[in-house]
C-alpha positions as CSV (number, residue, x, y, z in Angstrom):
1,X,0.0,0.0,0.0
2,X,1.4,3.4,-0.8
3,X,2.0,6.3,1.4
4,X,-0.3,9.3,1.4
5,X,1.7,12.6,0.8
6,X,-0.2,14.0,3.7
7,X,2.2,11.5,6.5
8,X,5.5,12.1,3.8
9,X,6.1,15.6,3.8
10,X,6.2,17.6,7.0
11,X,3.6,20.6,6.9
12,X,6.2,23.5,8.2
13,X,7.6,23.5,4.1
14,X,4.1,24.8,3.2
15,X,4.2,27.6,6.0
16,X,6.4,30.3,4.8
17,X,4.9,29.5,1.0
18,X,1.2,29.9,2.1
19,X,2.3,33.0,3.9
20,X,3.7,34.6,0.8
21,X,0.5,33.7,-1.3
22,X,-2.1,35.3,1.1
23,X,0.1,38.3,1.6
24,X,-0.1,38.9,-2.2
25,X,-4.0,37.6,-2.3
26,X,-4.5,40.2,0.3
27,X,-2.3,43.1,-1.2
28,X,-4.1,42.5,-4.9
29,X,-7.4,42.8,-3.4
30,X,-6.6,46.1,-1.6
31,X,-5.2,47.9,-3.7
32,X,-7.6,47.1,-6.6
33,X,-11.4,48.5,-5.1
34,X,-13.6,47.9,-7.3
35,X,-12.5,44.2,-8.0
36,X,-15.6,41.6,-7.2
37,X,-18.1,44.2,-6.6
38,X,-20.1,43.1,-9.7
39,X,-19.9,39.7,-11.4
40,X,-18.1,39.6,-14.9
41,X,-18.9,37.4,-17.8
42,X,-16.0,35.9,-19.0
43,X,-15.4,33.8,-21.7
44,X,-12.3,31.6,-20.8
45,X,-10.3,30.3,-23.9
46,X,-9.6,26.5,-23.2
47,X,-6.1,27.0,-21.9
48,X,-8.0,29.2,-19.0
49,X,-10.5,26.8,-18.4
50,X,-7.8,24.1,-17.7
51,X,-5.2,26.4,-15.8
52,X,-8.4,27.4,-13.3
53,X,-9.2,23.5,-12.9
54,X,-5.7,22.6,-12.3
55,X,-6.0,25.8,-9.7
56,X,-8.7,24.3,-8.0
57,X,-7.3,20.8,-8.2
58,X,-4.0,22.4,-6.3
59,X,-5.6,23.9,-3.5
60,X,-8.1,21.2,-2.9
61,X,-4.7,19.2,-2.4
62,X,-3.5,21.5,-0.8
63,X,-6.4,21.8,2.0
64,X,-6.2,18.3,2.2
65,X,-2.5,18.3,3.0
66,X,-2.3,21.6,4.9
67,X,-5.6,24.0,5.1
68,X,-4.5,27.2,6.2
69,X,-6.0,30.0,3.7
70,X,-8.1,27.4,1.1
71,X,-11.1,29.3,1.6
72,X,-9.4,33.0,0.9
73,X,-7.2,31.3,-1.9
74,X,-10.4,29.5,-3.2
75,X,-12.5,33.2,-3.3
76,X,-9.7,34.9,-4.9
77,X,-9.5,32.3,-7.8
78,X,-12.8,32.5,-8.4
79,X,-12.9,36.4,-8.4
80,X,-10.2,36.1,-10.9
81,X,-13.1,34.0,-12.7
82,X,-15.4,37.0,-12.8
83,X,-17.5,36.1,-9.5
84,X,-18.7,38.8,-6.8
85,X,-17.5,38.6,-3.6
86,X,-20.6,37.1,-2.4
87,X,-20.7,34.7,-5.7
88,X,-17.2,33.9,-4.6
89,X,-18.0,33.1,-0.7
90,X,-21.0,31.2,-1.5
91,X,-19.0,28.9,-4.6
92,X,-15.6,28.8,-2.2
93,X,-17.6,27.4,0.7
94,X,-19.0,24.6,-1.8
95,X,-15.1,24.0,-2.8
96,X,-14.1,23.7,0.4
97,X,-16.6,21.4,1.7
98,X,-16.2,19.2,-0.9
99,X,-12.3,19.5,-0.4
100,X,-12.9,18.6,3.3
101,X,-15.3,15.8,2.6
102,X,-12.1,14.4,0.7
103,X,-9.9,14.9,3.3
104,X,-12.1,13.3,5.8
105,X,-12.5,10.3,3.8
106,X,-8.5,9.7,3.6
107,X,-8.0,10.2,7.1
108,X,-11.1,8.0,7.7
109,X,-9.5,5.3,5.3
110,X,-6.0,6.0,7.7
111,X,-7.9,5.9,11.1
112,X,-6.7,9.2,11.9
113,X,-10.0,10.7,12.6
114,X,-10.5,11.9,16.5
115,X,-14.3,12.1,16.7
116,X,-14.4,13.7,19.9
117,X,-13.2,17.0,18.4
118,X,-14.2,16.4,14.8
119,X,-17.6,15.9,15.6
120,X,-19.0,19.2,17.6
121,X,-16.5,21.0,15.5
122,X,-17.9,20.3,12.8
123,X,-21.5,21.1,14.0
124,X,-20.2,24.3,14.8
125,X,-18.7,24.9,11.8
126,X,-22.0,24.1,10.0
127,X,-23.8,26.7,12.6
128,X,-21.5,29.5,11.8
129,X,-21.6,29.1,8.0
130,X,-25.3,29.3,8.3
131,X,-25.3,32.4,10.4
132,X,-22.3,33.8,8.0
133,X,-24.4,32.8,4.8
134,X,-27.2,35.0,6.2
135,X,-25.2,37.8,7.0
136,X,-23.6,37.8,3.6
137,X,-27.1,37.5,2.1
138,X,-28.5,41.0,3.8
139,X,-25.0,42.7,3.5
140,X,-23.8,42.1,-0.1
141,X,-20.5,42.7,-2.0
142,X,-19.2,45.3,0.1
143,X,-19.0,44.2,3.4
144,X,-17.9,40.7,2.3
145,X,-15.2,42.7,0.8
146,X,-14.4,44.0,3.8
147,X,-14.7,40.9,5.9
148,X,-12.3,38.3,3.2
149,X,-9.9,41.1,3.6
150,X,-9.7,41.2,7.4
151,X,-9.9,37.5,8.1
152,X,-7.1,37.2,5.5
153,X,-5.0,39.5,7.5
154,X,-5.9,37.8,10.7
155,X,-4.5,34.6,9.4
156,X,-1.5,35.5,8.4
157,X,-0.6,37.3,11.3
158,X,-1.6,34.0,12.9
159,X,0.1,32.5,10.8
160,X,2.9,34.4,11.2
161,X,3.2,34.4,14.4
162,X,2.9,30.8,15.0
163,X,5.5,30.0,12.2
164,X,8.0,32.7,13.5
165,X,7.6,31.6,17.4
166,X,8.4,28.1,16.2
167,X,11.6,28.7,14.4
């Protein structure tokens, strides 16, 4: 039986990489304003088309193996797709939880599922994406805006801080 990558490679390469990414996901939404405030038809040549899936491919991996930032990295990609910020939080939150439901499945498969936390957190987690789905719903665009960009600086300064106090 083969190895999953997940018990291979140690999670602390990712760190400083993951880091660098939201910093510029965060940067690029600041400093462009108007970005996702209105959703965009775009037609995507093919070559898009298969650059955004292999996107999305990567960071579902990539919440599997690590998870810090998949739902900010999922909204940006599909704001680059011509999404709203509320298109993009509603369509990232369907990524991730499908993302997750893969993750759980491997670490169910590997026994290396601890039910006692797993369980309320996760009807906690279905709870608060109910309540945040309704907020998002009567505030629009704008204040989701607002909120991506300051829960994407509060994890990487979590980030941050837990990476730098480690090394």
């Amino acid at each position: 039986m083969h190895t999953p990558c997940i018990l291979l490679v140690s999670p602390t390469i990712l760190k400083p990489l993951m880091l660098v990414m939201l910093v510029l996901v965060t940067a690029y939404t600041v400093f462009k304003k108007d970005w996702g405030q209105q959703p965009k038809e775009r037609t995507l040549s093919t070559v898009k088309k298969i650059a955004f899936v292999g996107a999305f491919a990567a960071i579902g991996f990539y919440d599997g193996f690590f998870g810090p930032g998949t739902g900010s990295f999922f909204i940006f990609l599909l704001l680059m797709m011509g999404n709203d910020f509320l298109q993009a939080a509603g369509n990232a939150k369907a990524f991730n939880f499908t993302s997750n439901l893969a993750a759980l499945a491997m670490f169910l498969f590997l026994g290396k599922v601890n039910f006692l936390y797993g369980l309320p957190m996760g009807f906690v987690m279905i709870f608060g994406a109910i309540l945040g789905s309704k907020f998002a719903l009567k505030r629009g665009t704008k204040m989701m805006r607002i909120i991506f960009i300051i829960m994407t600086c509060t994890l990487i300064v979590k980030n941050a801080w837990d990476y730098f106090n480690i090394h």
